[in-house]
C-alpha positions as CSV (number, residue, x, y, z in Angstrom):
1,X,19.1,-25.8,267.7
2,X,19.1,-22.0,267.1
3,X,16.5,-19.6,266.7
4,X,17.4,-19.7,262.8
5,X,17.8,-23.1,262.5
6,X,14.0,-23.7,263.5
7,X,12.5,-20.8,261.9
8,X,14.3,-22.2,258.4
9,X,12.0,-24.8,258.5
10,X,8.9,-22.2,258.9
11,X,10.1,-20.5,256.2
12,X,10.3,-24.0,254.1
13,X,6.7,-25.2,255.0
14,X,5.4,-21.7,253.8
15,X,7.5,-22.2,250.3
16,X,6.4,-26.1,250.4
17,X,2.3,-25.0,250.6
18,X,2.9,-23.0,248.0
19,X,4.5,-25.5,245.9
20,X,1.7,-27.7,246.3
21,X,-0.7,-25.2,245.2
22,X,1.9,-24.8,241.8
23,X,1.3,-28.5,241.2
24,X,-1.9,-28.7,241.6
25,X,-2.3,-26.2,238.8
26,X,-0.4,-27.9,236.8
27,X,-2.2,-31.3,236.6
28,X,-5.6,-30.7,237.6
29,X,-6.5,-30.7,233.7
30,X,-5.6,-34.3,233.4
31,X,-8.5,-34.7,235.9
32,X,-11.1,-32.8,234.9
33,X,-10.6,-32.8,231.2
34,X,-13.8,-34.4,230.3
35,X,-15.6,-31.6,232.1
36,X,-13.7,-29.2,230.4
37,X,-14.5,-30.4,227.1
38,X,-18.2,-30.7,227.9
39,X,-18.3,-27.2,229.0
40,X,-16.7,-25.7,226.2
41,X,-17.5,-28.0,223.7
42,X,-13.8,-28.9,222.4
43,X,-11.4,-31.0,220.5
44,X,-8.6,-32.8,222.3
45,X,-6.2,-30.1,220.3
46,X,-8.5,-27.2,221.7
47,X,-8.2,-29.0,225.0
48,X,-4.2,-29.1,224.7
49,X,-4.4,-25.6,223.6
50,X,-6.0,-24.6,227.0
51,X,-4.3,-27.0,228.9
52,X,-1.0,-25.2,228.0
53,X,-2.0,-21.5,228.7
54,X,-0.8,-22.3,232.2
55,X,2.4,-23.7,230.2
56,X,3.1,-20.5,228.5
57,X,3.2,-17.4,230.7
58,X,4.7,-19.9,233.4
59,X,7.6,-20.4,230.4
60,X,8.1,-16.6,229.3
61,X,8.3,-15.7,233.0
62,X,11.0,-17.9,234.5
63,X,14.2,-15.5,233.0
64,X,12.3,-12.4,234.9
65,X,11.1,-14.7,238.3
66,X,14.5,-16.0,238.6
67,X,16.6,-12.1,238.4
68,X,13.9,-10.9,241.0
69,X,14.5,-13.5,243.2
70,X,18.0,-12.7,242.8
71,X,17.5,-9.1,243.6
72,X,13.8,-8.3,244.8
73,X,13.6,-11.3,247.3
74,X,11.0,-14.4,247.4
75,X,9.1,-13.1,250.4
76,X,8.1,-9.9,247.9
77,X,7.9,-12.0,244.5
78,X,6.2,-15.0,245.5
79,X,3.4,-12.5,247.1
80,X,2.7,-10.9,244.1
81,X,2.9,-13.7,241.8
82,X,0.9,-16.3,243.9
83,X,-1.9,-13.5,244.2
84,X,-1.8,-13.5,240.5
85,X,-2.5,-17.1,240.3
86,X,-5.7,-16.4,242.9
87,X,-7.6,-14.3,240.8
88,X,-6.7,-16.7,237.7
89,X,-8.1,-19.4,239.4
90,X,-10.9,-18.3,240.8
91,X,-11.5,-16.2,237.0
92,X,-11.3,-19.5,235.3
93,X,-13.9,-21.6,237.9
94,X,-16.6,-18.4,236.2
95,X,-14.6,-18.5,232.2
96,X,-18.2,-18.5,229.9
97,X,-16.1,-19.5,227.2
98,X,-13.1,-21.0,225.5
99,X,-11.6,-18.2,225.6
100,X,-12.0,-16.6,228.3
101,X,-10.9,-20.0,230.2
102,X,-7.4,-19.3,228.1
103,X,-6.8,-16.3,229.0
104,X,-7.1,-17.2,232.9
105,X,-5.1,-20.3,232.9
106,X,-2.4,-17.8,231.0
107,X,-3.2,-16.1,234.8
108,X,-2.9,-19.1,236.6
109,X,0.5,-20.3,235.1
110,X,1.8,-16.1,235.7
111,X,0.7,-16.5,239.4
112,X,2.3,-19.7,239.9
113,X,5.3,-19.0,238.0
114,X,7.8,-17.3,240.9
115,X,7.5,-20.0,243.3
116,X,9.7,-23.1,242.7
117,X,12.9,-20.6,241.2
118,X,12.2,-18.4,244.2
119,X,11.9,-21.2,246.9
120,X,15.3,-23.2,245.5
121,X,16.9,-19.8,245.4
122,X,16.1,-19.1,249.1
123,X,16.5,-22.7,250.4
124,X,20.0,-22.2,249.0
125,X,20.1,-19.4,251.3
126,X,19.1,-21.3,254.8
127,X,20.4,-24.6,253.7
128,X,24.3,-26.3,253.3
129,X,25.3,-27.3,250.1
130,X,25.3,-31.2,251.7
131,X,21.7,-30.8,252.3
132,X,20.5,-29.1,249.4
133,X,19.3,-32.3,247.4
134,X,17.5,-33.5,250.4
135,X,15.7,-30.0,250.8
136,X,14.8,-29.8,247.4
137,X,13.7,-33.4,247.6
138,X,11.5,-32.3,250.4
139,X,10.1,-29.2,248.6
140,X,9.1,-31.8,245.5
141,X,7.2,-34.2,247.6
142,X,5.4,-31.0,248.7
143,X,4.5,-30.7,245.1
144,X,3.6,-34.5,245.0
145,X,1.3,-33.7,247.4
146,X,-0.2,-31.1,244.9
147,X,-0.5,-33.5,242.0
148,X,-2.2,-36.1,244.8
149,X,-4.7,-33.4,245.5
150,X,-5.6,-32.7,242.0
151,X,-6.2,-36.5,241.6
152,X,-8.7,-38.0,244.0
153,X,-9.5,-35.5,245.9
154,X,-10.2,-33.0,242.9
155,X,-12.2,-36.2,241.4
156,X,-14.5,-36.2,244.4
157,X,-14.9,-32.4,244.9
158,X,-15.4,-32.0,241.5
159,X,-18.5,-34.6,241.6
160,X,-19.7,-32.9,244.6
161,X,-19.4,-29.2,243.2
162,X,-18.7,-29.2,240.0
163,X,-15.7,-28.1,238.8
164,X,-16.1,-24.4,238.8
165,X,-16.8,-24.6,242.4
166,X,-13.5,-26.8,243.2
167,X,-11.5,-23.7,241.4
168,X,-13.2,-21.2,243.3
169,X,-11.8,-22.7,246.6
170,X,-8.3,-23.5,245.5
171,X,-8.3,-19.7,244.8
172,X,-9.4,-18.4,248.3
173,X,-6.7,-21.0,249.7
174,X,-4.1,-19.9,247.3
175,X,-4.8,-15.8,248.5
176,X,-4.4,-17.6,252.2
177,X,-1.1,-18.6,251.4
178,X,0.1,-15.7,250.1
179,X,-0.8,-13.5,252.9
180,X,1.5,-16.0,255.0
181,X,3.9,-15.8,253.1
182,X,4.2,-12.0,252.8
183,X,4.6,-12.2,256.9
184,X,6.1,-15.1,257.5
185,X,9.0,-16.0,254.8
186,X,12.6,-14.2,255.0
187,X,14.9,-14.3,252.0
188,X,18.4,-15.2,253.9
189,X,19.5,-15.8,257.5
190,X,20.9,-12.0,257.6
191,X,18.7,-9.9,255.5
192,X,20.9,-6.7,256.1
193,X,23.9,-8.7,255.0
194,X,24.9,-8.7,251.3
195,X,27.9,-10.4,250.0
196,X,30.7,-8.4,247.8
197,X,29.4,-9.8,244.3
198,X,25.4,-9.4,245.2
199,X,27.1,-5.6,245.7
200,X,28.4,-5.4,242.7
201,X,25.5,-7.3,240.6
202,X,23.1,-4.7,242.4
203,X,25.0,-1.9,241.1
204,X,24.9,-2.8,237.9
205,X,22.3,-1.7,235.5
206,X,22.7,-4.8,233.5
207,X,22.5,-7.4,235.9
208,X,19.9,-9.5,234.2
209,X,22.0,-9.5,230.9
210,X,25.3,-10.1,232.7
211,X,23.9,-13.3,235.0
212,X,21.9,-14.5,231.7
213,X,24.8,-14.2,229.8
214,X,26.9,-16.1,231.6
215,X,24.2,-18.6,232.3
216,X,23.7,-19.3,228.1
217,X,27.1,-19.6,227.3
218,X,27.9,-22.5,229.6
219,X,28.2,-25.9,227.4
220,X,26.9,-27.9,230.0
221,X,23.6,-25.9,231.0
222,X,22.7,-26.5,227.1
223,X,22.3,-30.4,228.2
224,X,20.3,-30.3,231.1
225,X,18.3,-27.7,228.8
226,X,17.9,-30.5,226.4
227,X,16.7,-32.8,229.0
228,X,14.3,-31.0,231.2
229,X,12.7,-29.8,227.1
230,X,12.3,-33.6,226.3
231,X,11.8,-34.8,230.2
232,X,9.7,-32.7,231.8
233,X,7.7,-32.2,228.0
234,X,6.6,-35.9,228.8
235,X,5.5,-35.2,232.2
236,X,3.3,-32.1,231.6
237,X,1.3,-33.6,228.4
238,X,0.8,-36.9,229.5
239,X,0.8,-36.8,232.9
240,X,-0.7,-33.5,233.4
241,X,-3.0,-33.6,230.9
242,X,-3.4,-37.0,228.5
243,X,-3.2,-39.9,230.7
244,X,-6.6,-39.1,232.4
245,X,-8.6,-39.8,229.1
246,X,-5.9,-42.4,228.0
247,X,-6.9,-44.6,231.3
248,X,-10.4,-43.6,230.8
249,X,-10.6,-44.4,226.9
250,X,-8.4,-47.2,226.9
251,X,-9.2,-49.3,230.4
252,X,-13.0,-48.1,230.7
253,X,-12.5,-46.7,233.9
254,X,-14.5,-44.3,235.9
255,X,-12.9,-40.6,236.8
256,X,-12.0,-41.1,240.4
257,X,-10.3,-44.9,239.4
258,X,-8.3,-43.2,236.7
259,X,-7.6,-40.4,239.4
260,X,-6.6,-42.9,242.2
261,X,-3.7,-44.3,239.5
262,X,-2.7,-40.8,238.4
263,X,-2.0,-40.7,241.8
264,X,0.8,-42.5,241.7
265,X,3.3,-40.5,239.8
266,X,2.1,-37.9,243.0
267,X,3.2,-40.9,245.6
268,X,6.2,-41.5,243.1
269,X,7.4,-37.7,244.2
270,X,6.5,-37.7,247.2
271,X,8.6,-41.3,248.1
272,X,11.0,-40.8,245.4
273,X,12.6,-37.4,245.5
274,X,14.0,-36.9,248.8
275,X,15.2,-40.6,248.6
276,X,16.9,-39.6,245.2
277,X,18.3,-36.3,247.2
278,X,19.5,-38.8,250.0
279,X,21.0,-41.2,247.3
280,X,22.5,-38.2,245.3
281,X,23.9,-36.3,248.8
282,X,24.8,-39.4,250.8
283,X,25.0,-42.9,248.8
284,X,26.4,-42.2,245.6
285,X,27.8,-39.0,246.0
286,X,26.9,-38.0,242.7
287,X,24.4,-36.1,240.2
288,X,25.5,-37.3,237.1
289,X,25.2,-41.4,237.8
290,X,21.6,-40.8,239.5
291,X,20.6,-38.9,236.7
292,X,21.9,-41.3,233.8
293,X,20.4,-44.3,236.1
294,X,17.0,-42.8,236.2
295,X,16.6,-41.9,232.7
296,X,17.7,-45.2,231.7
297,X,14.9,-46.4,233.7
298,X,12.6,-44.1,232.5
299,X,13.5,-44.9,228.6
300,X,12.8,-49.0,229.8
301,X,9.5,-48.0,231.0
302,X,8.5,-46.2,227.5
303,X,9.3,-49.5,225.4
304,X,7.4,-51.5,227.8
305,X,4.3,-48.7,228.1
306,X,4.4,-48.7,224.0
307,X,4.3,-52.3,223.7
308,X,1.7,-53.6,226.2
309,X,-0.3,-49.8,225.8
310,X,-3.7,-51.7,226.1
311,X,-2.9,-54.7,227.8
312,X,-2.0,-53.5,231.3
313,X,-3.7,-54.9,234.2
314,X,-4.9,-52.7,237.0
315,X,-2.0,-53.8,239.8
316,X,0.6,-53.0,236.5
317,X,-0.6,-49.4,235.7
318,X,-0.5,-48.2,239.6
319,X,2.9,-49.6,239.7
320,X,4.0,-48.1,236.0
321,X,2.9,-44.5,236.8
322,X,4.6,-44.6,240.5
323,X,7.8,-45.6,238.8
324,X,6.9,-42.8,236.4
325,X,6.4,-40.9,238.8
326,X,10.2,-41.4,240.5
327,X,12.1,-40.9,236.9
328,X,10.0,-38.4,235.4
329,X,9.7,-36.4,238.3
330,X,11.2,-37.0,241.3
331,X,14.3,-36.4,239.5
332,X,14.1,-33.1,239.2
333,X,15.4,-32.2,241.9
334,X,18.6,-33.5,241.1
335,X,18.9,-31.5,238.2
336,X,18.1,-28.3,239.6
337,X,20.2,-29.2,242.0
338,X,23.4,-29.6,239.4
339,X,22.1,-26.2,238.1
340,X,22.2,-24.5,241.0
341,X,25.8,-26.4,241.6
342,X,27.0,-24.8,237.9
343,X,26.8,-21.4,239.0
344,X,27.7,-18.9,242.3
345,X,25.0,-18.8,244.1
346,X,24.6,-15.3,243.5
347,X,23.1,-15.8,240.3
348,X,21.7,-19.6,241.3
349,X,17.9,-17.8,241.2
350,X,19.0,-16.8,237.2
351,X,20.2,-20.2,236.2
352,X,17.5,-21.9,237.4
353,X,14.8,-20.3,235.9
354,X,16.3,-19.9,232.6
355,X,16.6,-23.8,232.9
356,X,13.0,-23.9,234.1
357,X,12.3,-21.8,231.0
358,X,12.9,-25.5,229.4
359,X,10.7,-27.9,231.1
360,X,7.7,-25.2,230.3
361,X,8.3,-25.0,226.9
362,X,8.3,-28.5,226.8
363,X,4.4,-28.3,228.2
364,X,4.1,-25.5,225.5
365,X,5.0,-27.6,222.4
366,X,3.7,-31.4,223.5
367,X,0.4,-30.5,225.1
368,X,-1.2,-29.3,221.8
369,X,1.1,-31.9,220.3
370,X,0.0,-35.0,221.4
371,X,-3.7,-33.7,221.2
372,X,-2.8,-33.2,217.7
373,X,-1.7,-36.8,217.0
374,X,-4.7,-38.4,218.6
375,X,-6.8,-35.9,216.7
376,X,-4.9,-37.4,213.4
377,X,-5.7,-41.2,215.0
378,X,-9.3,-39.8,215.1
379,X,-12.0,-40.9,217.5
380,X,-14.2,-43.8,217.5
381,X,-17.6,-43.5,219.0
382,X,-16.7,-40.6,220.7
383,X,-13.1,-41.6,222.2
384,X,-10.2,-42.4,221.3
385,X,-9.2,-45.8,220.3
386,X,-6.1,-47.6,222.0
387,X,-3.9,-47.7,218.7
388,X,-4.2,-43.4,219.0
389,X,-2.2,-43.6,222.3
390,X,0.5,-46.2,221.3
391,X,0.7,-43.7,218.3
392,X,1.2,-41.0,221.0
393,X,3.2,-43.3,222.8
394,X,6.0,-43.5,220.4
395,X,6.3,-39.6,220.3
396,X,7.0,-40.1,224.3
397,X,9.9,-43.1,223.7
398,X,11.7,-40.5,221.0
399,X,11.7,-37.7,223.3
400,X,13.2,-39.4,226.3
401,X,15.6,-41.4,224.2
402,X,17.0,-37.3,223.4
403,X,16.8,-37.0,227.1
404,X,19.4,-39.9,227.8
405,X,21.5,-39.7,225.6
406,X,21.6,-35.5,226.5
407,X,22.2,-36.4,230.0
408,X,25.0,-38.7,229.4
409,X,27.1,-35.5,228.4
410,X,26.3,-33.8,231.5
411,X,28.8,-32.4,233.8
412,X,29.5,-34.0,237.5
413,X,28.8,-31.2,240.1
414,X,29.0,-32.7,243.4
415,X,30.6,-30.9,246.1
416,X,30.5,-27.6,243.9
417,X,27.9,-26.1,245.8
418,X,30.0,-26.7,249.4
């Protein structure tokens, strides 16, 4: 193996800590929502509301985060950015109000918002086009790994220091990481080496216009647009934020057992996506039939979720969210795979954040959404009732029954990214 081939993998596990650290951000809510709402003394809407101020800088951001890493380079971006997300987090663990705990999630979900577009865009760099879905795969479970610590572990922590205190040390970790990343990641093989179309795209004065451009006017980028809005919207309010309190309300359970079976859609990721990459890459030979296949799964599960909402038994909910956790997702990564696949690589760090741009504003809209519609159900004694989340529940079987029948449109792109 050469000197590049090993230091490509020192440059992933750099990208891959980071990613965790994006995840963890992204869930933690679901966690330590009670707190939260203790602390500021909030409704489940307000609750949504601050939930999704990671949601909307993270969304507004991805067009810019994916043209610098086009042109500025991850190593420089996903410095910047992930020290951003430092001083969020470490501004929110001292918020002494509502407010104020707003405005530095809106700094978390900035600081956080470079690194998955930037990491995929210089994976693709390092990485074959026959190993991409397995790399990316690999990257995901790193973000599994995330979502795992902001289950459990978070739980405990928080019990121990109280949750201000947990946020305080996920921001000294986070300014660790991106110190190593500053020295250690480098954006392609042969940094002094630029291809005859980065050339030209440099020149130009335009060049986020002319890659966005041709980015939005491509028929099928508009379905996989549809389904990370409807897919990934699913993912961030419930299992980011609402299926904490709906284990918690619903089954009675304590905060670390409703943490140890949010878990699961974390093991789901970190199992599921690099064996999705390996059955996409290797097996199949296909994005389209393991994204069809997986959705149709994923719609199955949200009948059965809606009709037996209250009647699970323990074993069935750990093995519900890890499934969950595999078509909701794990299979990610083979859609920003088939992104990437659309378009010249030159412009690959573009089209993926301007699909990105989707699965946020998907976060944006349902989070306060669904806290809406079990603030409609209302609470009883302080909670709410089981019949609130099958309520919510049905919102969730709509929006991924858009999803699949979006994807089925979806162009094959296997073997474009060779």
């Amino acid at each position: 193996m050469t000197k590049a081939a090993r230091y490509r993998w020192v440059i992933f596990w750099v990208l891959s800590c980071q990613y965790l650290i994006v995840y963890f951000h992204r869930v933690c809510p679901a966690v330590v929502a009670p707190e939260l709402i203790k602390a500021f003394t909030i409704s489940g809407t307000s609750l949504g509301i601050l939930a999704s101020g990671y949601f909307y800088s993270y969304a507004i951001t991805q067009i810019p985060v994916g043209f610098l890493s086009d042109s500025w380079g991850t190593r420089k971006t996903v410095t910047l950015f992930s020290s951003v997300a430092a001083l969020g987090s470490i501004l929110f663990a001292f918020a002494p109000n509502f407010g104020f705990a707003v405005f530095a999630r809106v700094l978390v979900g900035l600081g956080v918002s470079a690194t998955f577009v930037s990491s995929l865009k210089t994976l693709a760099e390092w990485f074959s086009g026959r190993e991409y879905a397995r790399i990316s795969g690999l990257l995901m479970a790193m973000g599994g790994i995330g979502w795992l610590t902001a289950a459990t572990p978070l739980a405990l922590l928080t019990e121990a220091l109280g949750w201000r205190g947990a946020f305080v040390i996920i921001g000294i970790v986070t300014i660790f990481l991106a110190l190593l990343t500053f020295f250690i990641v480098v954006d392609k093989p042969d940094s002094g080496s630029t291809t005859k179309v980065n050339r030209e795209l440099v020149k130009s004065e335009h060049k986020l216009l002319i890659n966005l451009s041709f980015v939005i006017r491509q028929k099928h980028f508009w379905v996989i647009a549809v389904w990370l809005f409807f897919t990934q919207g699913t993912l961030f309010s419930f299992f980011a934020l609402w299926a904490g309190p709906y284990l918690i309300d619903t089954y009675n359970l304590s905060q670390s057992s409703a943490g140890n079976i949010l878990s699961m859609i974390a093991v789901g990721m970190v199992f599921g996506s690099p064996f999705l990459g390996y059955l996409s890459d290797r097996i199949l030979a296909s994005r389209k039939k393991v994204l069809i296949g997986a959705s149709c799964v994923n719609v199955l599960v949200w009948c059965i979720m809606t009709a037996f909402y209250k009647e699970f038994s323990i074993p069935a909910l750990f093995g519900v969210f890890f499934l969950m956790g595999i078509t909701t997702s794990s299979i990610v990564v083979i859609v920003f795979t088939a992104v990437k696949e659309l378009f010249p690589l030159e412009m690959a760090g573009t089209a993926i954040g301007t699909a990105n741009l989707f699965s946020f504003f998907g976060g944006v809209v349902f989070q306060p959404l669904i806290g809406y519609v079990l603030d409609m159900a209302g609470k009883i004694q302080g909670v709410y009732p089981p019949h609130a989340y099958q309520l919510a529940f049905w919102v969730f079987l709509g929006m991924n029954t858009v999803s699949l029948v979006s994807i089925i449109f979806s162009k094959e792109t296997m073997g474009k990214g060779e």
